[in-house]
C-alpha positions in Angstrom: 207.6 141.4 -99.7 206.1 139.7 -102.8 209.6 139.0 -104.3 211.0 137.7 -101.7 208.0 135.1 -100.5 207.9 133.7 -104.5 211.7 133.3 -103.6 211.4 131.6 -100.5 208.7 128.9 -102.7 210.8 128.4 -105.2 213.8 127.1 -103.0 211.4 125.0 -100.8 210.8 123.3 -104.2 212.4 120.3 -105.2 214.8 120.4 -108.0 214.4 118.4 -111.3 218.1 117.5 -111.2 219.7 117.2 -108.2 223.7 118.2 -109.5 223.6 121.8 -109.3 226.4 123.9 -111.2 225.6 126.9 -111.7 224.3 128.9 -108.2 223.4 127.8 -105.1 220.1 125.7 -104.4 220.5 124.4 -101.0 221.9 122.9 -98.5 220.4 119.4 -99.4 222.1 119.7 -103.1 225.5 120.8 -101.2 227.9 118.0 -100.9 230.2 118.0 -97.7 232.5 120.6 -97.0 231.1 120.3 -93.5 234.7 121.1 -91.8 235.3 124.0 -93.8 231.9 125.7 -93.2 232.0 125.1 -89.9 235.8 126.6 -89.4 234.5 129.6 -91.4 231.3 130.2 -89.5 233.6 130.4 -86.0 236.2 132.5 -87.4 233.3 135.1 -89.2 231.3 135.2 -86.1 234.4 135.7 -83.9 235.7 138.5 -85.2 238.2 136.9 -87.8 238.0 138.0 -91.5 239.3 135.4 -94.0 241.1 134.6 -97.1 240.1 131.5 -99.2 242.4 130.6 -101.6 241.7 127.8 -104.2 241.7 127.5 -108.1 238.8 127.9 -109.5 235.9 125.8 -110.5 236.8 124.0 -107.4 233.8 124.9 -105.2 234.7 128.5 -103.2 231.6 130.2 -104.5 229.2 127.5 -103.4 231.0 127.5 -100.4 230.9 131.0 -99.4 227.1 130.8 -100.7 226.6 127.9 -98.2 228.1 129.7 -95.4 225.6 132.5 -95.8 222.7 130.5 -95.9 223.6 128.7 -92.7 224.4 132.6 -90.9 220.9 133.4 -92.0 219.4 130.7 -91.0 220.1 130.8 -87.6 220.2 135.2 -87.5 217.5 136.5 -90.1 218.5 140.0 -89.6 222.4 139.2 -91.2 223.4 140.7 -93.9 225.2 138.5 -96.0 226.5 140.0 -99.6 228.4 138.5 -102.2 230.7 140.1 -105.0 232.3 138.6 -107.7 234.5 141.1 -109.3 236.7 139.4 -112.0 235.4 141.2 -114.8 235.9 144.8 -113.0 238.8 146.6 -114.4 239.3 150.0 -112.3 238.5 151.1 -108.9 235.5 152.7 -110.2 233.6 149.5 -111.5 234.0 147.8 -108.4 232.5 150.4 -106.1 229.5 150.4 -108.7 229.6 146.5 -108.2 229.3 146.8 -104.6 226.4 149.6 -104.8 224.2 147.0 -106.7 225.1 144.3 -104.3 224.3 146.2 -101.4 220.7 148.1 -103.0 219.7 144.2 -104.5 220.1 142.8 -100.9 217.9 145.6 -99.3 214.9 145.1 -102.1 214.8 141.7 -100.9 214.0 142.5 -97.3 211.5 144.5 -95.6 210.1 147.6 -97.1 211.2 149.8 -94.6 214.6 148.4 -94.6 214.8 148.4 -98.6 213.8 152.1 -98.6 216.3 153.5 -96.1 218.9 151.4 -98.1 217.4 153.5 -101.5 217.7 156.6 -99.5 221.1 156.5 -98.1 222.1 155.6 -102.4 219.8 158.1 -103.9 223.1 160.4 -104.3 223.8 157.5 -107.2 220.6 157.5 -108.9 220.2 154.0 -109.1 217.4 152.6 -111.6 215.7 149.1 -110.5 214.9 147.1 -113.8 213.4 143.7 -114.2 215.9 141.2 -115.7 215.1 139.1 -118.5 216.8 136.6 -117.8 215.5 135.6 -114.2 212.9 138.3 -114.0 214.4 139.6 -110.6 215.2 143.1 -110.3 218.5 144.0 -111.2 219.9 147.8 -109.9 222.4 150.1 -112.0 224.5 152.9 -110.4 226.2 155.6 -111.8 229.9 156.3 -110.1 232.1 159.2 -111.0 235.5 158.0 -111.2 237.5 160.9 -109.0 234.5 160.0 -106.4 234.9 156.0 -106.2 237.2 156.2 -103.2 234.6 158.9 -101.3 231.5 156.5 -102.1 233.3 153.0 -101.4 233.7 154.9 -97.9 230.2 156.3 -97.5 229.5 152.6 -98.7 231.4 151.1 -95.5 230.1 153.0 -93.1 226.4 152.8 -93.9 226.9 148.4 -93.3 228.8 149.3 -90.8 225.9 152.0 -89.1 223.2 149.2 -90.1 223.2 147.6 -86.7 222.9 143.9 -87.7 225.2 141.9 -88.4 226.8 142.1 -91.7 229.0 139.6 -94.0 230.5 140.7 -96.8 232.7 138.6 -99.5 234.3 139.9 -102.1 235.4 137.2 -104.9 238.5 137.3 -107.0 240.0 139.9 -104.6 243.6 139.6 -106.7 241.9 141.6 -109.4 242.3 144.8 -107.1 246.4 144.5 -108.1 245.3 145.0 -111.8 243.8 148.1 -111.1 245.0 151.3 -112.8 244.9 153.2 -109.6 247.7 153.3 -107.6 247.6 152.1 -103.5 244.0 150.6 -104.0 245.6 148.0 -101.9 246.5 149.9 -98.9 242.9 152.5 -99.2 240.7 149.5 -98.5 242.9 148.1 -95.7 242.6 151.7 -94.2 238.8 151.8 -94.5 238.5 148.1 -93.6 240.7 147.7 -90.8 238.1 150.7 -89.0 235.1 148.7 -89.6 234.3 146.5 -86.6 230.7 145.5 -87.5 231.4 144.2 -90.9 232.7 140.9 -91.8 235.1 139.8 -94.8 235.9 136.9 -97.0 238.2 137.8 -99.8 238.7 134.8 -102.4 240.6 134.0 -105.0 241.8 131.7 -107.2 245.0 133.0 -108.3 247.3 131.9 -105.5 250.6 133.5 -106.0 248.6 136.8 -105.7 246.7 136.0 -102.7 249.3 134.7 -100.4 251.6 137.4 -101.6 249.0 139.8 -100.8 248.4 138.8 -97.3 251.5 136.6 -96.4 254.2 139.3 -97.2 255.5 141.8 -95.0 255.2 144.7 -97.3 251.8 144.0 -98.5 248.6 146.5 -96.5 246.8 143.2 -95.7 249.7 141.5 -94.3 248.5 138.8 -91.4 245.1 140.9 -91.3 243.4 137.6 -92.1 242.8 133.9 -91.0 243.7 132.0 -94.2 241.8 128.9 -95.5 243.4 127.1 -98.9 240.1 124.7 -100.3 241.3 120.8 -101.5 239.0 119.1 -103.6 236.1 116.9 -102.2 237.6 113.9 -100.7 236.4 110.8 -103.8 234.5 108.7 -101.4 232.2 111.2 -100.0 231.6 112.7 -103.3 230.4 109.3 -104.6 228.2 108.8 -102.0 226.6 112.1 -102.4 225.8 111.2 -106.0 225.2 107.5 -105.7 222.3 108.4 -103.3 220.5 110.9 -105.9 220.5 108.0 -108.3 219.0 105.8 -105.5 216.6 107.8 -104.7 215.2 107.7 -108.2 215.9 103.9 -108.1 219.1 103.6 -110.3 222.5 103.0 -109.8 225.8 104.1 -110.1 229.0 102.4 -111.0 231.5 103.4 -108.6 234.5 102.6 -111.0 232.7 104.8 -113.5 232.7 107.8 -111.2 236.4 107.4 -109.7 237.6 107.1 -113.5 235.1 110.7 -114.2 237.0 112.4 -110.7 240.5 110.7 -111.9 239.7 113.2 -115.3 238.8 115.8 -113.7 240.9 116.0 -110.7 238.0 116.5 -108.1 237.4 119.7 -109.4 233.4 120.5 -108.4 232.4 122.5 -111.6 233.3 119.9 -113.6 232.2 117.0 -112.0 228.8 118.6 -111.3 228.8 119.1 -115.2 228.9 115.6 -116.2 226.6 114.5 -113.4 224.2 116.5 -114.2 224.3 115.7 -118.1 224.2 111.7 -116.6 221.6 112.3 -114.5 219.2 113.5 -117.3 220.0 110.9 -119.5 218.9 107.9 -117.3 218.7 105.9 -113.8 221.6 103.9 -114.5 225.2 104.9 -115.2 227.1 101.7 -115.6 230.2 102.5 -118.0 232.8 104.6 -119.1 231.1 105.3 -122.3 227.9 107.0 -120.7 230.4 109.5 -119.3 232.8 110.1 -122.6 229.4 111.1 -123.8 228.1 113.3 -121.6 231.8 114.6 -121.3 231.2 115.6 -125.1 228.0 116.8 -125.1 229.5 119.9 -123.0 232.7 120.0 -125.5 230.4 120.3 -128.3 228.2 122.3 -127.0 231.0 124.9 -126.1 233.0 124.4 -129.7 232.1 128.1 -131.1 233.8 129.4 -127.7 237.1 127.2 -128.4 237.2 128.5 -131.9 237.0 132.1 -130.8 239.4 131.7 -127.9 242.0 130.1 -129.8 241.6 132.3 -133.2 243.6 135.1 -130.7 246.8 132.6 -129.5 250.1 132.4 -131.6 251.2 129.0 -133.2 253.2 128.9 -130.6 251.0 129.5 -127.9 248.1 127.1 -129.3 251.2 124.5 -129.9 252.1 124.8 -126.4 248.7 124.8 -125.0 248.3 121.7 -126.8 251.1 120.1 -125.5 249.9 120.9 -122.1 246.6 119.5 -122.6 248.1 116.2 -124.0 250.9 115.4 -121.3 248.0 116.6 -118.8 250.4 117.6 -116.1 254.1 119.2 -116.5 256.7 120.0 -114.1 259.1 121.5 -116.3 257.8 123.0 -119.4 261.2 124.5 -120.4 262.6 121.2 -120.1 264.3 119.8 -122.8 262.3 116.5 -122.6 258.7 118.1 -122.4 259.9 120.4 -126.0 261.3 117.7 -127.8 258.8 115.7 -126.9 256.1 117.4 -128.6 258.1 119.1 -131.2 258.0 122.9 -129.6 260.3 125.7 -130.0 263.2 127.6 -128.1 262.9 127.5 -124.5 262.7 131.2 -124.7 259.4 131.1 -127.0 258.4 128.4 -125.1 258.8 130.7 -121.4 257.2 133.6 -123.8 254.5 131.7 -124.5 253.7 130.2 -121.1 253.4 133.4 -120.0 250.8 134.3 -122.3 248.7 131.2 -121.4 249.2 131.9 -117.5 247.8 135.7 -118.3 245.0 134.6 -119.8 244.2 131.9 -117.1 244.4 129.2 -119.7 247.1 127.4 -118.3 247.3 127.2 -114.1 251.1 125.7 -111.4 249.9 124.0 -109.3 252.2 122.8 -106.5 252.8 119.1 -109.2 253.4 121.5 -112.1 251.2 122.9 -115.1 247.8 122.3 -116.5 244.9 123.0 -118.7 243.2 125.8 -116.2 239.5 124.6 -118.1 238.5 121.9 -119.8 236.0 123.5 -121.1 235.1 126.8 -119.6 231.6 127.6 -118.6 230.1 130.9 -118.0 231.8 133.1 -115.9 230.1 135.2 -113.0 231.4 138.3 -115.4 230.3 137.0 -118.5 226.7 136.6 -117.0 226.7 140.3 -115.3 227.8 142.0 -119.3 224.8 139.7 -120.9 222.6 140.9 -118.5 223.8 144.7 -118.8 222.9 144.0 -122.3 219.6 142.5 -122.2 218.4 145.4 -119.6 219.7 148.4 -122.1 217.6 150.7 -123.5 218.1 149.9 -126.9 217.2 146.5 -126.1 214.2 147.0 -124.4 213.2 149.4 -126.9 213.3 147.7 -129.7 211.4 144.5 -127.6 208.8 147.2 -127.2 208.8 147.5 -130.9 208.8 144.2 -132.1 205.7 143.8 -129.3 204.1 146.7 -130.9 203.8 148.5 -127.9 205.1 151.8 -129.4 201.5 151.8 -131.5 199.8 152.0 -128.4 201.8 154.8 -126.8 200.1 158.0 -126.7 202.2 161.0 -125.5 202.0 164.6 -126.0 205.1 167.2 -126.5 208.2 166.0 -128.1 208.0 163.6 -130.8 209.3 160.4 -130.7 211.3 160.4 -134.2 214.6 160.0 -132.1 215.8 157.1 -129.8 214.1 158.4 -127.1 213.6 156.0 -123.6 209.9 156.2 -124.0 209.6 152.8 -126.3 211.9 150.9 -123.5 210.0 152.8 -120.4 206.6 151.3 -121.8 208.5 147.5 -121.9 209.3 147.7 -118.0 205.7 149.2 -117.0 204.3 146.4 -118.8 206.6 143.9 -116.8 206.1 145.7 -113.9 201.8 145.9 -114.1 201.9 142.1 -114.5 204.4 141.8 -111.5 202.1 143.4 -109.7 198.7 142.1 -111.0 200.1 138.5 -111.2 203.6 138.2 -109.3 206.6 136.7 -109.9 205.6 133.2 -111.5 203.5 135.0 -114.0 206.2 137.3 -114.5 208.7 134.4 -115.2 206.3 132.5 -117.4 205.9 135.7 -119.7 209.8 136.3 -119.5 210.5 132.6 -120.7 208.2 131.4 -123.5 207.3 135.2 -124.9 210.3 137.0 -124.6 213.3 134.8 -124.0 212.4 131.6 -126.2 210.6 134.0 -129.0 212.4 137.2 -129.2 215.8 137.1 -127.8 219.2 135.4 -129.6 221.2 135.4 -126.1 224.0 134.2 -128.1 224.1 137.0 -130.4 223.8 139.3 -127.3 226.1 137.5 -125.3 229.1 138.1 -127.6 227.9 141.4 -128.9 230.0 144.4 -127.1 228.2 147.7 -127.0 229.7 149.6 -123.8 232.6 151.0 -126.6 233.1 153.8 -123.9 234.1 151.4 -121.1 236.3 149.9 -124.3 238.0 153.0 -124.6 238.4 154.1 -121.4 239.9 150.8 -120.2 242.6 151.1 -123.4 243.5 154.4 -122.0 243.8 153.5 -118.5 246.3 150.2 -119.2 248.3 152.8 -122.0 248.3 155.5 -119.3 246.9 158.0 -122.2 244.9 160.9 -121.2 241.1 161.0 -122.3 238.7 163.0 -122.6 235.3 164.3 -124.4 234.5 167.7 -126.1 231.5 168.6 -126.3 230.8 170.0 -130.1 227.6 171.6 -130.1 224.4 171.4 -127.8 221.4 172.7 -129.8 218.0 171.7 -130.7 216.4 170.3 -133.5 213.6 171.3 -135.5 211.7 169.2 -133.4 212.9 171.2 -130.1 214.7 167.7 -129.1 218.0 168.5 -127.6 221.1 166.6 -130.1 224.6 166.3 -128.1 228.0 165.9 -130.3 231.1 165.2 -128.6 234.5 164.3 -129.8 236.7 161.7 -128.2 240.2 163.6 -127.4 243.4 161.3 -126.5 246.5 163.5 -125.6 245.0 166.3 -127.9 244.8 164.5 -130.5 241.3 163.9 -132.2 239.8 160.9 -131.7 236.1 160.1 -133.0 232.9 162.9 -132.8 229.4 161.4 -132.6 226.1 162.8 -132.4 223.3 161.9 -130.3 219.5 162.8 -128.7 221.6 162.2 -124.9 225.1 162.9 -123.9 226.0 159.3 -123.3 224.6 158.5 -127.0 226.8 161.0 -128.4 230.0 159.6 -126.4 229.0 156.2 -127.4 228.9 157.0 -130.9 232.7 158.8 -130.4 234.1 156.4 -128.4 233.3 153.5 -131.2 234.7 155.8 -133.7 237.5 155.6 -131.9 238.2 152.8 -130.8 237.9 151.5 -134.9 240.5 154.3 -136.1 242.7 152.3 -133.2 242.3 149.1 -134.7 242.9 150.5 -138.6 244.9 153.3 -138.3 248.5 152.9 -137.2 249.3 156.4 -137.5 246.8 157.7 -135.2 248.2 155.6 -132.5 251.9 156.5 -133.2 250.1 160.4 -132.5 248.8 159.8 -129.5 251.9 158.4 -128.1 253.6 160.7 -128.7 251.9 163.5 -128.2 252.2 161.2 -124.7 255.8 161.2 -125.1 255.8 165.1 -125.2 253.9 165.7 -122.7 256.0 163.6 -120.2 258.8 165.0 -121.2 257.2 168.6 -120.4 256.0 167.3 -116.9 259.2 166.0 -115.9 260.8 167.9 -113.2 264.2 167.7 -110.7 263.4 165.6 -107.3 262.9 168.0 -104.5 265.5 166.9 -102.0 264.9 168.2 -98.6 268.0 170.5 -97.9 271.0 169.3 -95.1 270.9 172.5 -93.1 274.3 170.8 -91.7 275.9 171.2 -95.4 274.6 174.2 -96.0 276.5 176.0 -92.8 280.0 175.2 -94.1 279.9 174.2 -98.0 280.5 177.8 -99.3 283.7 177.6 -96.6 286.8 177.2 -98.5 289.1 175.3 -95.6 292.8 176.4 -95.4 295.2 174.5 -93.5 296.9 178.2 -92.9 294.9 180.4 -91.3 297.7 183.3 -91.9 298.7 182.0 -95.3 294.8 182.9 -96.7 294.5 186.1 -94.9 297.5 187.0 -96.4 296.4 185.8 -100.0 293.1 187.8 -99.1 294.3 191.0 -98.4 296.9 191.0 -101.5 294.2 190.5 -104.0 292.0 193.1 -101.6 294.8 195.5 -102.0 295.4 194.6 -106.0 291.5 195.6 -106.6 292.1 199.1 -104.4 288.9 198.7 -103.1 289.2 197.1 -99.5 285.9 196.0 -97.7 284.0 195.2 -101.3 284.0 191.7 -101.7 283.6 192.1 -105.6 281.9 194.6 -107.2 278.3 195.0 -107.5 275.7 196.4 -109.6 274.1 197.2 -106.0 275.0 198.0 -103.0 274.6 195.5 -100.7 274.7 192.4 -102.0 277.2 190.0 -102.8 278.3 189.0 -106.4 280.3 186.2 -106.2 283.1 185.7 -109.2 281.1 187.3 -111.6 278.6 190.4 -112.5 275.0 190.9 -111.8 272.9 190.0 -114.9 268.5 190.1 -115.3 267.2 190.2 -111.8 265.7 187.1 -110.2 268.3 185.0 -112.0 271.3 182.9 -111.6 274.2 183.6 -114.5 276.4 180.4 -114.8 279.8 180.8 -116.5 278.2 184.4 -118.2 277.6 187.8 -117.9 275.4 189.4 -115.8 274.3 192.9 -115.2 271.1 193.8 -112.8 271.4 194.3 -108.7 270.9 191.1 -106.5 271.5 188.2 -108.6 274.8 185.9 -108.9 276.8 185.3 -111.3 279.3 181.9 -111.1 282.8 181.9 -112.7 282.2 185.2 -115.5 283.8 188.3 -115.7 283.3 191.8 -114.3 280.9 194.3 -116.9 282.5 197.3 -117.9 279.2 199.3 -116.1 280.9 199.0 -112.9 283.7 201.4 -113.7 281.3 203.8 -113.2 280.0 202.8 -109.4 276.9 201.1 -108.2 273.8 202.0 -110.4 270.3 201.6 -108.8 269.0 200.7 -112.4 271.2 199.1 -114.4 270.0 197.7 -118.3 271.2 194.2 -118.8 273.9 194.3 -121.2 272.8 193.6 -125.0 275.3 190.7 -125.7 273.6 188.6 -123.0 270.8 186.2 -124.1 268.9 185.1 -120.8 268.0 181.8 -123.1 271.2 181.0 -124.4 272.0 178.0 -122.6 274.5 176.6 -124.7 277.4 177.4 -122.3 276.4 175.1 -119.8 277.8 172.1 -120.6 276.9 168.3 -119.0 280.7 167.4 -119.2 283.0 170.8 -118.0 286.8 170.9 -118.3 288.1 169.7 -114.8 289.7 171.4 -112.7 292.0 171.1 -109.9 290.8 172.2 -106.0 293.7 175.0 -106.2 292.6 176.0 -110.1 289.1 176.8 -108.9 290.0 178.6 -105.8 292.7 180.8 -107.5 290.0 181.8 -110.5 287.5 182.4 -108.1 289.6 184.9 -106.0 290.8 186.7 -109.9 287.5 186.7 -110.7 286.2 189.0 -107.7 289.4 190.8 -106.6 291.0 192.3 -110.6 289.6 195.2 -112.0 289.7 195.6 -115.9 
């Protein structure tokens, strides 16, 4: 195919800078990590799926990516797929992060292949979109929630019916524990563990969760993986890797100045990539400290709007503590009294409170020596990149490109009008990328992407921070408060211009949310969901609704365990033991005799049955401590109705003092009572006649 031939070019290639930090170029731009790969190829191609465990920015991603490049170099029919899914929140978003994964990895192969892939998803209606930010195509899917589990199987056994070999790694694999769902865990172990032709590698970089996942005994993928924990490039070869990239351009590089740079920076890849990549642009020579401190701050700078934002949301504390953190660089004991007084911070208890905070929200990171800054200054995460791209591809956006073009002047349709926010302006944007795909390929594409679109018409800034899924929003607030959700649809009619108009209402426990109206179903929701989720923010008192209209409803649905019953018990319970055997026949057949009505063991509203220290009441119910007064029920510890003077009656009207709600008799606390107390009462009860 076109696509992937201009691909295959463009990595043959040499690369303008050499230190590579975002993606995977090559092997020749890959430093080491020749041990690692190696163990990892054997245990993949033996059978063995893996864990790699190692904080991140350290190098597991270009790793994994390096791995896969050397499988397909030596089989070109693997399969080798690679997930990221940090920024998935549910079970649903992942198997719609897979589906892309998998249909983006058949376009790039044959066309045969690509269109059996298409077929087997066509159930998802996936839609193939250029990107505007590389110009590839990029694939949306469609999952319905109560199906995720259903197509994440279908999804398994079409790699695993593929006949080739396939590799699949799924990054940030703790981020399956945060899902709503419950026993996400042990479903994919069930699916996986019957999936012989597929390979995994689950990563992460949290590493409490990951060897508690699959190191303890009570966990689904207990010991269902070789592990593999990644140390930082050993200082030595990393220096020669870059030292000989300066060579080769015919500059130098001090080696003190580099071992003071990995000293920072702990060895971590990203980082050190950063700065040499910043160095290597500035010049041939790097020969002191203060080339590095400023390309050190040239990425600080550049990143300053992104500190602001992400400290405008921490406490006093938490910034305080954060700071202190950064400062001492490393510390084993944060609640110690040393490390607060030291830097001036609160209780140990806001301290712990705050720590946790920081550790949530990956800004702080234990390490076997004790805590640190996680980032130093973060870059763009694989999830941050996948939202701006979401964004750049939407409708909206590519419609209002097509505007600002002036493509929608040239449009000529007939039918509906195109008053409304139709798809038509946004349709025209992709055929036009897609005709000079075709006419051109992908250079031309690229070229038109970059200096028309990208560099002229596009703030990626503005987009990258803007949110616009405000039903995801919503839907993930609901699932992390456990509120039910769900949309109403108001009206479907159409207007004067016979275009259909949508209006939905956002419900939360029944309580009304925000109603929107829109030319599409998904507009409408949009439109409610934002609604909604602003009334959150502003309005206490709709929140204090909803929960407890939650409250209520949990209440209602709360019902007694069902205990399986001991068949044992239930043979002798109702037995009352006597020591004499002669002693309670005797008591038996005085109270018999005192009744005058020998062989009825008390007296019934029908005949037949057994009433048991009380009289019959309502049928089908059980009288407690009451009256009672219709055949075949029950009654505990009352007294005999006066209607049984008169015999058995096959019909009997429950009497009018008894009020089959009246519960106010039953009591949580009754009087006690001694073993002998109950049995004599019971035996009055059912033997005396009024």
């Amino acid at each position: 195919m076109k696509n992937t031939n201009a691909m295959a070019k463009k990595k043959q290639k040499q690369l303008e800078n050499p230190f590579v930090y975002q993606g995977y170029e090559g092997p020749e731009y890959f430093c080491d990590r020749e041990k690692e790969a190696k163990n990892m190829i054997s245990a993949l191609e033996n059978g063995r799926n893996l864990t790699l465990i190692s904080p991140r920015k350290i190098g597991k991603t270009g790793l994994i990516n390096h791995i896969f490049h050397q499988i397909k170099k030596e089989n070109k029919d693997a399969i080798c797929i690679y997930i990221d899914i940090f920024s998935t929140k549910n079970l649903q978003e992942f198997v719609e992060t897979l589906c892309r994964a998998v249909i983006e990895d058949a376009l790039e192969r044959e066309k045969s292949f690509a269109n059996k892939v298409l077929d087997f998803f066509k159930g998802l209606r996936p839609t193939i979109t250029p990107d505007l930010m590389t110009g590839m195509p990029t694939v949306s899917v469609s999952v319905v929630p109560v199906q995720a589990e259903y197509t994440l199987k279908n999804i398994f056994s079409h790699l695993n019916d593929l006949n080739k070999p396939v590799y699949l790694a799924i990054d940030e694999f703790q981020q399956i524990t945060e899902y709503p769902e419950t026993g996400t865990e042990a479903m994919l172990r069930s699916h996986i563990q019957f999936i012989h032709h597929v390979k995994f590698v689950f990563s992460g970089s949290k590493k409490h969760l990951m060897e508690e996942m699959f190191c303890a005994p009570n966990r689904p993928f207990y010991q269902s993986t070789q592990l593999m924990n990644l140390e930082p490039l050993q200082e030595e070869t990393y220096y020669e890797f870059a030292k000989a990239f300066f060579e080769a351009k015919k500059g130098s590089f001090n080696q003190q100045v580099f071992h003071n740079i990995y000293q920072r920076f702990d060895g971590y890849t990203w980082y050190l990539q950063a700065i040499l990549n910043r160095l290597y642009e500035q010049g041939k020579k790097v020969e002191t400290d203060k080339q590095a401190v400023e390309a050190i701050m040239f990425h600080v700078n550049a990143l300053a709007p992104h500190y602001q934002m992400l400290t405008s949301f921490l406490t006093d504390n938490q910034f305080s503590l954060l700071k202190a953190i950064a400062h001492a660089e490393i510390v084993e004991q944060p609640l110690g009294n040393d490390f607060i007084k030291r830097f001036e911070l609160p209780s140990a208890s806001s301290v712990k409170s705050a720590l946790n905070v920081l550790a949530g929200k990956d800004l702080v990171y234990q390490t076997a020596e004790g805590y640190i800054v996680y980032d130093r200054f973060p870059g763009k995460c694989e999830g941050f990149l996948t939202n701006t791209r979401s964004k750049l591809v939407s409708r909206d956006t590519l419609g209002k490109l097509a505007e600002e073009m002036g493509l929608t002047d040239l449009i000529q349709s007939r039918g509906q009008s195109r008053s409304h926010n139709s798809y038509m302006a946004g349709n025209a944007f992709e055929a036009l990328v897609g005709a000079i795909y075709l006419d051109q390929g992908y250079a031309a594409v690229m070229r038109f992407m970059q200096k028309r679109i990208l560099a002229q018409m596009v703030n990626i800034d503005k987009v990258a921070y803007k949110e616009v899924n405000f039903k995801s929003k919503l839907l993930e607030w609901t699932q992390k408060n456990r509120v039910r959700m769900e949309f109403q649809m108001l009206k479907q009619e159409k207007d004067k211009q016979g275009s259909p108009v949508f209006g939905f209402r956002v419900m939360i426990e029944g309580v009304e949310g925000g109603s929107g109206q829109g030319y599409s179903k998904k507009e409408a929701q949009q439109i409610a969901s934002k609604e909604t989720l602003q009334r959150l923010r502003r309005e206490p008192q709709f929140i204090d609704a909803i929960f407890a209209a939650k409250s209520e409803r949990t209440k209602m649905e709360e019902e007694p365990t069902a205990i399986a019953p001991d068949l044992e018990a239930e043979k002798t319970d109702f037995i009352l033991e006597h020591q004499n055997t002669t002693e309670w026949y005797s008591e038996f057949s005085e109270a018999e005799e005192k009744a005058g009505k020998a062989g009825n063991f008390g007296k019934l509203g029908a005949a037949g049955k057994s009433g048991i220290s009380g009289k019959p009441g309502a049928a089908g119910n059980y009288g407690f401590s009451g009256k009672l007064g219709a055949a075949g029920n029950y009654g505990f510890s009352g007294v005999s109705d006066k209607s049984e003077e008169s015999g058995p009656s096959e019909n009997p009207e429950p009497s009018a003092e008894v009020d089959d709600f009246d519960l106010s008799d039953i009591t949580h606390n009754p009087a006690e009572q001694s073993r002998e107390d109950i049995i004599a009462a019971a035996e009055a009860a059912a033997y005396t006649e009024e």
